[in-house]
KOLMI-961898 format. One record per residue (C-alpha): x, y, z; residue in one letter. Coordinates in steps of 0.1 Angstrom, whole numbers, plus 5000, padded with zeros to 4 digits. Layout:
<recs>
XYZA ...
</recs>
This chain:
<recs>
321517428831X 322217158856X 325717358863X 323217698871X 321017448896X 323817318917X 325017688919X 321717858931X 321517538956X 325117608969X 323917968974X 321317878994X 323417699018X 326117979019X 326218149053X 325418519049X 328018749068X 326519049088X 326019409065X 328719639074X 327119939092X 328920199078X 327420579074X 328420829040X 331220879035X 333121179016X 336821058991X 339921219003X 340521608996X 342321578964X 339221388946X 336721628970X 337921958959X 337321818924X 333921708928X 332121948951X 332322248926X 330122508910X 328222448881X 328522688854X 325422768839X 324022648810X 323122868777X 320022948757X 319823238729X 316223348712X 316923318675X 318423678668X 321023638688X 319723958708X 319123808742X 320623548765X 318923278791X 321623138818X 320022858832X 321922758871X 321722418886X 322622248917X 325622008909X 323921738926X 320421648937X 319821608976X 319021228996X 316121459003X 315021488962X 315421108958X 313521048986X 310121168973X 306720928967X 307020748936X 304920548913X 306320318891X 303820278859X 303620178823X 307220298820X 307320638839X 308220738872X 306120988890X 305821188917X 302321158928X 302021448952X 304021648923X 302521548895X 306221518876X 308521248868X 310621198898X 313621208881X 313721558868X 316521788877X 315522128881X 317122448873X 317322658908X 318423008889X 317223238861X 319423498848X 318823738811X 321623898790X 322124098763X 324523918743X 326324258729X 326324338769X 328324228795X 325724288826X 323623988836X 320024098851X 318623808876X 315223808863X 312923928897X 309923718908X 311223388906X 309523158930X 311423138965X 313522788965X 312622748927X 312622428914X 312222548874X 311922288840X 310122298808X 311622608797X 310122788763X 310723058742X 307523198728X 306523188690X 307823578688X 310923538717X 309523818739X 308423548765X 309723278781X 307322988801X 308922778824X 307222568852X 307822568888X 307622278908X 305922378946X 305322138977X 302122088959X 302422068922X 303722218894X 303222578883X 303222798850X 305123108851X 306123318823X 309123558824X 308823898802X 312823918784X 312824288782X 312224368817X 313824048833X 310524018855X 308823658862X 305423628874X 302523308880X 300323248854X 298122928875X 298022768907X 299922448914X 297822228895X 299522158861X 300121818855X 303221718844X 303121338841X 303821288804X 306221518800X 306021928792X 302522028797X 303022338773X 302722438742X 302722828730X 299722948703X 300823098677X 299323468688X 301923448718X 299223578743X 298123228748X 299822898761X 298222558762X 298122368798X 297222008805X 295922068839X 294421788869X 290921728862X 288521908884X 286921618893X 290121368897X 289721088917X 292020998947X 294320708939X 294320368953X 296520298984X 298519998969X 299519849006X 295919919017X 294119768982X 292419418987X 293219238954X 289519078939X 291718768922X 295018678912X 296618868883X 296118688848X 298418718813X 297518478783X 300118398753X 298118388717X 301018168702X 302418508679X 305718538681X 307418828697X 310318958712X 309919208739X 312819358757X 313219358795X 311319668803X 311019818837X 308119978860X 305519788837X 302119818852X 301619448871X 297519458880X 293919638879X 295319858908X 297919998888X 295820048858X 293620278875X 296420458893X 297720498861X 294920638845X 294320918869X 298020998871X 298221078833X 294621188827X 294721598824X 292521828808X 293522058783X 293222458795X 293922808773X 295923048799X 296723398786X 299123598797X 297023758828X 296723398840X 293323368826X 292023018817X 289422868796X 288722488792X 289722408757X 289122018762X 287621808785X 289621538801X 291621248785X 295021068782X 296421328762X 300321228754X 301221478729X 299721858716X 301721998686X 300322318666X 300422388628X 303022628616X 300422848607X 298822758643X 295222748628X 295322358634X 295722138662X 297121778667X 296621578697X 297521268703X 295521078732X 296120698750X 293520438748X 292920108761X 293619858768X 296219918787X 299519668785X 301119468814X 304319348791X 305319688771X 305720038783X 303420358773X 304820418748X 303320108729X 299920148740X 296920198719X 297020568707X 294420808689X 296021128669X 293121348662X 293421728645X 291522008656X 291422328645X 292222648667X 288622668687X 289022348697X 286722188672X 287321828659X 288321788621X 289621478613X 290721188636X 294221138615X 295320748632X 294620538650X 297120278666X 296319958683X 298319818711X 301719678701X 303019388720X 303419178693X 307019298671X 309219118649X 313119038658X 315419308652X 316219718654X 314819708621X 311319618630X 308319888633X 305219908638X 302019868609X 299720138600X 301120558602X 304520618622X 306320928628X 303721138619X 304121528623X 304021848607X 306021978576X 308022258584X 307922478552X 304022428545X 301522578564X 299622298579X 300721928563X 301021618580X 303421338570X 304021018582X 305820678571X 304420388566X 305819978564X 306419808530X 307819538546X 304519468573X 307719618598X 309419288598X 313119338586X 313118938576X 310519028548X 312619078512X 311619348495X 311719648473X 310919908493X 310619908529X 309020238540X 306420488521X 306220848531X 302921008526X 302121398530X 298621498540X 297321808535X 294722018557X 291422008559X 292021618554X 289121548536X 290921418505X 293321068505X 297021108517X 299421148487X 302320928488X 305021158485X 308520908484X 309220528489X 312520448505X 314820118506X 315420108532X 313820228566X 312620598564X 315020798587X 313621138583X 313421488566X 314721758570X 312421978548X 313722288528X 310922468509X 308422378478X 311022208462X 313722108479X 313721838508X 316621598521X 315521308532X 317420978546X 317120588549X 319120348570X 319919998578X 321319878614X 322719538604X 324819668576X 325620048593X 324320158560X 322720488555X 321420688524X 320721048516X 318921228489X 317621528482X 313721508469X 311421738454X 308321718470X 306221888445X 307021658418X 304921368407X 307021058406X 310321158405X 312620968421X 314721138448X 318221168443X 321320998459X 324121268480X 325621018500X 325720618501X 328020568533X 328720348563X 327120568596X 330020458617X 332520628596X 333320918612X 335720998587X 334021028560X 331021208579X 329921508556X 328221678586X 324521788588X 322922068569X 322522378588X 318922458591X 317522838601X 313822908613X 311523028585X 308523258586X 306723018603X 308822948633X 309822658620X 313222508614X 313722418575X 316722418553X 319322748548X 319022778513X 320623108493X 321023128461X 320322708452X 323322668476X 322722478513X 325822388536X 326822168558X 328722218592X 330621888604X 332621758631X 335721718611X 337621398626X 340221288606X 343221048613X 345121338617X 342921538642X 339421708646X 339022018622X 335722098620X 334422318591X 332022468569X 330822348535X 328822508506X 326922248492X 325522278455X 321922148456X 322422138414X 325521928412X 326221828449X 329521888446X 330722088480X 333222378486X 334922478517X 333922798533X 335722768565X 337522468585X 339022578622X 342822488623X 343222498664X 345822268673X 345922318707X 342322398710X 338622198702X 336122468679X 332622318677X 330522528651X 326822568663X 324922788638X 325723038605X 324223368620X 324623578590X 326523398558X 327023758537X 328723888567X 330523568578X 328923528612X 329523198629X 328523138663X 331222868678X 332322748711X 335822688720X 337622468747X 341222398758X 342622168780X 342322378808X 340122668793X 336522608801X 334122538770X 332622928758X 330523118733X 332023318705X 331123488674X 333823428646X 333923658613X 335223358585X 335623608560X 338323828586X 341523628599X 341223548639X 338123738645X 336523628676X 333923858698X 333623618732X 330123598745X 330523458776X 333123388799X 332923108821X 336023008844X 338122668848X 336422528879X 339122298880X 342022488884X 343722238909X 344521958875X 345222218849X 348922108851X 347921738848X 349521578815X 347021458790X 346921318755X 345221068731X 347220798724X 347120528693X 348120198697X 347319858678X 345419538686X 347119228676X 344719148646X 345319498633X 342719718648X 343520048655X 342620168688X 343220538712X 342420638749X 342920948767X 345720898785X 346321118825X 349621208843X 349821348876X 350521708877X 353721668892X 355421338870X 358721368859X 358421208818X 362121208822X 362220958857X 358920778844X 358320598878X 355720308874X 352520408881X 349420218883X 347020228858X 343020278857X 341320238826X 337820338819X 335820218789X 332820128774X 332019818746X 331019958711X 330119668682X 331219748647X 330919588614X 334019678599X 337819708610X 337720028596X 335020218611X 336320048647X 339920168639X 338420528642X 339120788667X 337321078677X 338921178708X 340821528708X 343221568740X 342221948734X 339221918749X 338022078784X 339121828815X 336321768828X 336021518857X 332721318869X 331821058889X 331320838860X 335520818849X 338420778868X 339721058860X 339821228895X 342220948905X 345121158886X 345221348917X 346121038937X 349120948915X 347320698894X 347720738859X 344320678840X 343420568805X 340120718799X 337620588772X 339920338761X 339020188725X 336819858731X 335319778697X 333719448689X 333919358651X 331619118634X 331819178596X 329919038569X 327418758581X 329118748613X 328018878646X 329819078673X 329118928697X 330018558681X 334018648696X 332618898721X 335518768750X 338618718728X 338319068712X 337219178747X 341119048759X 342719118731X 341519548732X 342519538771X 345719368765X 346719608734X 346019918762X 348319798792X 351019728763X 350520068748X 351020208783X 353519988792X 355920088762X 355920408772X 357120328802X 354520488826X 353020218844X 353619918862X 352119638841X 351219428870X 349419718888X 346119778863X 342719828872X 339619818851X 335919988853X 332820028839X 329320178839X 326419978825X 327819768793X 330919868807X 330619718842X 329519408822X 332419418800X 334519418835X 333519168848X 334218948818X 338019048819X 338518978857X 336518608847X 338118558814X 341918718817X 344918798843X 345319138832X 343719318865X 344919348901X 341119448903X 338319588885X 335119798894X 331519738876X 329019968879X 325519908871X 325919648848X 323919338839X 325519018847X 323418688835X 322118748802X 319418458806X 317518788824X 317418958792X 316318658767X 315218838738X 318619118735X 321019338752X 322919608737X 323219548699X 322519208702X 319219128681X 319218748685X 317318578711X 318218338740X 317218038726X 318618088691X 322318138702X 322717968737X 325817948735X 326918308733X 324518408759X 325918188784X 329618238773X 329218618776X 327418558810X 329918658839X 327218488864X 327618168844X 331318198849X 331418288882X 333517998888X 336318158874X 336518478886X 339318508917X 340118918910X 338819148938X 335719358924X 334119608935X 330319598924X 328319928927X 324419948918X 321520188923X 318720058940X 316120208920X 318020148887X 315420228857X 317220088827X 315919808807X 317919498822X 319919658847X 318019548870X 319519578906X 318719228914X 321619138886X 323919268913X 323119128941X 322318778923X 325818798913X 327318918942X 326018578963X 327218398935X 331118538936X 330718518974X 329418168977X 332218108953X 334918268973X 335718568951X 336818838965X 334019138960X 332219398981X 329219548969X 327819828975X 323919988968X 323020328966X 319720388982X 317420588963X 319820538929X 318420518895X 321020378865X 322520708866X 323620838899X 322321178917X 322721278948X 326021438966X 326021208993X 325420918972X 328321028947X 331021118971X 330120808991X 330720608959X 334220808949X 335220698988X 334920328985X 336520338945X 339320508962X 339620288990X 339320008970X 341520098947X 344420208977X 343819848986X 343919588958X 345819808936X 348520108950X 349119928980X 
</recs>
């Protein structure tokens, strides 16, 4: 500590050098032509497959869109004037097809300049409710998918604060709509509020470990500001734009209807409010009422929960994850702790499930206990369930398949498997919608199946499974065998005809809907037909190499070529490699790849992939995984395994005699920025490195970062070892250090860049940093992004080409 004292004192003497005035600016025409493209559309089919929803987006948000009010509270980010979280990206186009058609109608009466979210099939898929965000609030529209025709069901005064404000009843003539109150007070001018008294937080002496949480509510002022921003009441709205009040005004966070839709649960925030956890750890009341409205049992109640035990495992006491069952007509279920949701507790069984069923006015049954914690259901009919357990420290998760109208029967073990092995993934159960609009297990004939991913060591296959719910044994019904192309499986449309619907992607074929026959060799009916927007890399070379770390590990990245570089020549390049920390528990699940060099090329702002243009080669999601098996933690050899995965990728490069080994650059977004700064501190492998976002003095986040469940003051040592800020010392390499100004992640905190910054330059490192106004943790706006692809590529033209 006395080393961190005489560096903030040597800070404080450091001379501060002016701010370069420099305006946006836009990344030479190679990397622009790449970036400032057309979005295709994105897809949404009603259940049938009979009709088609093509959603259009602006590629970027505007300066303009960032620039909105704001208020920062309990965890959300709001636009006050709006009444919708500031950070939502809108859809700016509508357009309806008939899937066996080709023609696409633009669906008439859309708002002018429509700024369109919450999108919603109805109950029977012959509406579609969206909202509409004006100058002045947010709007409910509905769209009739027949006729293609929009039209305004309510004025601008839906409130959208906690999310979307809709929900359909089940007669489809009706919609629920949390609205502003009539009466809603104006709120409280926080530069113009004259505080009563200091603000006041007390410790009890319980022990708990809270995570670094952002836009917390700080004082009285916010409280109240808070509580008119999320209070609403709740309004029926038919489809003539009629409304009734159905309840009078609350905190409601949540409305979910009964399959049957004869019952009603709402779940509604209470005080006291919390200055140290977000929202979603206030006190909460889930009450059921039945379609008119009419209270018939208050279901939970859940106090305020600041107070957690260490680690992913913990949960909250009393009823968690409590919703609906999707084959019964109106049944709740919930879990509940074993263990008082403290993973250090030993015992038998950590979680019990309960079912509950309506009018509520006998006890809960206890329907299963599991293991380990409850991980879900995925719910079948009156005698089939599959439900699953899992346990972070170990990777370790269970599945069984339960009867839930037996009376102590045990459920039975499918699978017993480590989650991070990809290889030995079995895939997830398909599921279809049942008579009650609910999704639920496709069963035929005691048969389910499964559709997987289908990595292997020897490529990605993905496939279809018949799974025997008698003897769980499985048979293959289809696996794709593209080996020049990716085939993701969405849904079985029809199993006795063999309809699949898939989408397929090539290297330079853009990602598109098909319908394959499985039963009939290469029959594919395209659905839609979206175009490579870019055309001006599809020559670019690109695969996913393997290569070894020195301890064994098998690692891959996607490896880039120019267009235009002769493999015969091999002139040395330099190299950029993108990547991203994953921890592990075993050499074998880390050794895993689940890249495919089939897949679409797809460049962003968050790779360096658009540097292949420049003559760079690039080594995209490179392998970075840090093992701690057994007992051990991660994070306990966090730097040397960080070295040692870098080192294996410039050798893997090297040998095949690409690149000029002395000529590397490394970058990062978020964990990844962190982990680049640790290399330029802890290695010579880098001309130069760029960090992104990242958090860089891990004494800011005490109690955990990424998988790290230990606190600050249990392993000092690794804190401050994986601490780039407390190595500043050490770090020579130019960086370039990017951040958001309004960065909304938990520890990211901009103030980690800049802290750090002053610290590399009081140190005489050299490093430029650079803040995005208006940025949260991911970046939005066009100016913003091209601004940020001009300085990587200057930056990189400077400490690394040149």
């Amino acid at each position: 500590m006395k080393q961190l004292f005489q560096l903030l004192f040597i800070l404080t003497l450091t001379s501060v050098q002016a701010q370069e005035n420099l305006t946006y600016q836009k990344p030479p025409k190679e990397i622009l032509d790449l970036a400032d493209y057309e979005r295709a559309p994105s897809v949404s089919m009603d259940t049938k497959k009979e009709y088609m929803l093509l959603s259009y987006r602006n590629t970027y948000k505007t300066l303009d869109e960032l620039s909105q009010d704001e208020m920062r509270l309990g965890g959300l980010r709001i636009n006050p004037v709006t009444n919708i979280s500031s950070s939502t990206t809108y859809i700016s186009n509508l357009k309806i097809r008939k899937i066996k058609g080709t023609d696409e109608m633009q669906v008439k009466g859309l708002p002018e300049n429509a700024k369109i979210t919450n999108i919603s099939w109805s109950p029977n898929e012959k509406k579609i409710s969206f909202s509409n965000t004006a100058s002045t609030g947010v709007e409910l529209w509905i769209i009739d998918v027949a006729t293609a025709q929009a039209k305004r069901l309510t004025d601008a005064t839906v409130n959208s604060n906690m999310g979307n404000p809709f929900s359909w009843f089940k007669d489809n003539e009706h919609i629920l709509v949390r609205m502003l109150p009539k009466n809603r007070p104006a709120l409280i001018d926080v530069k113009k509020d004259m505080p009563l008294g200091p603000t006041v937080s007390t410790a009890d002496g319980s022990v708990s470990q809270n995570r670094t949480y952002q836009d917390l509510l700080k004082n009285k002022t916010d409280e109240t500001n808070f509580e008119t921003l999320v209070t609403s009441e709740l309004y029926k709205v038919d489809l003539n734009g009629n409304a009734t009040l159905f309840k009078e005004a609350n905190l409601y966070a949540g409305e979910t209807f009964s399959p049957d839709g004869n019952y009603l649960m709402i779940t509604t925030l209470e005080k006291p409010f919390s200055y140290i956890v977000p929202l979603s750890r206030f006190p909460n009341k889930t009450t059921i009422y039945n379609a008119d409205g009419k209270v018939v049992k208050v279901v939970n109640e859940s106090p305020l929960n600041e107070i957690m035990p260490k680690g992913f495992m913990a949960v909250k006491q009393g009823k968690r994850s409590m919703n609906w069952r999707a084959d019964a007509p109106a049944t709740l279920y919930f879990a509940e702790a074993l263990d008082e949701g403290n993973p250090a507790n030993e015992v038998a069984f950590r979680d019990e499930v309960f079912t509950w069923e309506a009018p509520f006015n006998q006890d809960p049954k206890s329907l299963v206990k599991t293991v380990q914690r409850y991980g879900g259901i995925t719910w079948g009919n009156a005698t089939t369930a599959i439900i699953q357990d899992y346990w972070y420290d170990t990777r370790n998760e269970k599945t069984y398949m339960l009867n839930p109208s037996a009376v102590n029967e045990a459920p039975k073990l499918i699978w017993d498997r480590n989650s991070q092995d990809i290889y030995a993934d079995p895939g997830e159960f398909e599921t279809i919608k049942n008579a009650y609009g609910r999704y639920v297990l496709a069963i035929d004939n005691n048969n389910a199946f499964l559709i997987g991913k289908g990595h292997t060591k020897e490529g990605q296959f993905p496939f279809i499974d018949n799974f025997d719910l008698k003897t769980f044994k499985t048979t293959r019904l289809y696996q794709s065998n593209y080996k020049d192309k990716v085939e993701a499986i969405y849904s079985i449309e029809d199993l006795k005809k063999g309809k699949v619907l898939v989408q397929i992607q090539s290297k330079t074929e853009y990602p598109n809907y098909y319908f394959r026959n499985i039963k009939k060799k290469n029959s594919l009916t395209a659905i839609t037909a979206f175009k490579n927007p870019f055309e001006s890399i599809k020559n670019i070379h690109k695969e996913v190499i393997k290569y070894t770390r020195k301890d064994g590990v098998g690692l891959s990245g996607t490896l880039y070529l120019p267009a235009n570089y002769d493999m015969k020549k091999k002139e040395k390049l330099p190299l950029l490699i993108w990547a991203y920390p994953e921890e592990f528990k075993d050499k074998n699940s880390a050794g895993q790849s689940s890249q495919n060099s089939n897949e679409f090329t797809f460049p962003y702002y968050g790779s360096f992939v658009y540097w292949v243009t420049r003559g760079y080669a690039v080594l995209d999601d490179a392998s970075f995984p840090i093992i701690g098996e057994g007992t051990t933690e991660p994070n306990d050899t966090f730097i040397t395994q960080l070295v040692d995965n870098a080192a294996a990728a410039i050798n893997a490069v090297d040998k095949l005699g690409y690149i000029n080994p002395k000529k590397v650059a490394v970058g990062g977004h978020s964990y990844g920025a962190f982990m680049t700064a640790n290399l330029l501190t802890h290695s010579d492998l880098f001309a130069c490195g760029i960090a992104r976002s990242g958090a860089y003095n891990r004494t800011l986040t005490p109690f955990g970062f990424q998988s790290e469940q230990r606190n600050y003051w249990e392993v000092p040592e690794v804190y401050n070892t994986m601490s780039p800020f407390m190595n500043a010392k050490k770090m020579k390499t130019p960086m370039l250090l990017v951040h958001g100004e309004a960065d909304n992640n938990p520890g990211t905190f901009t103030l980690q860049t800049e802290r750090y910054f002053q610290a590399l330059k009081g140190l005489g490192a050299p490093v430029r940093m650079v803040i995005l106004p208006k940025e949260s943790h991911g970046y939005a706006a066009k100016e913003n992004i091209l601004h940020l692809l001009w300085e990587q590529d200057q930056f990189l033209e400077k400490y690394l080409k040149n």
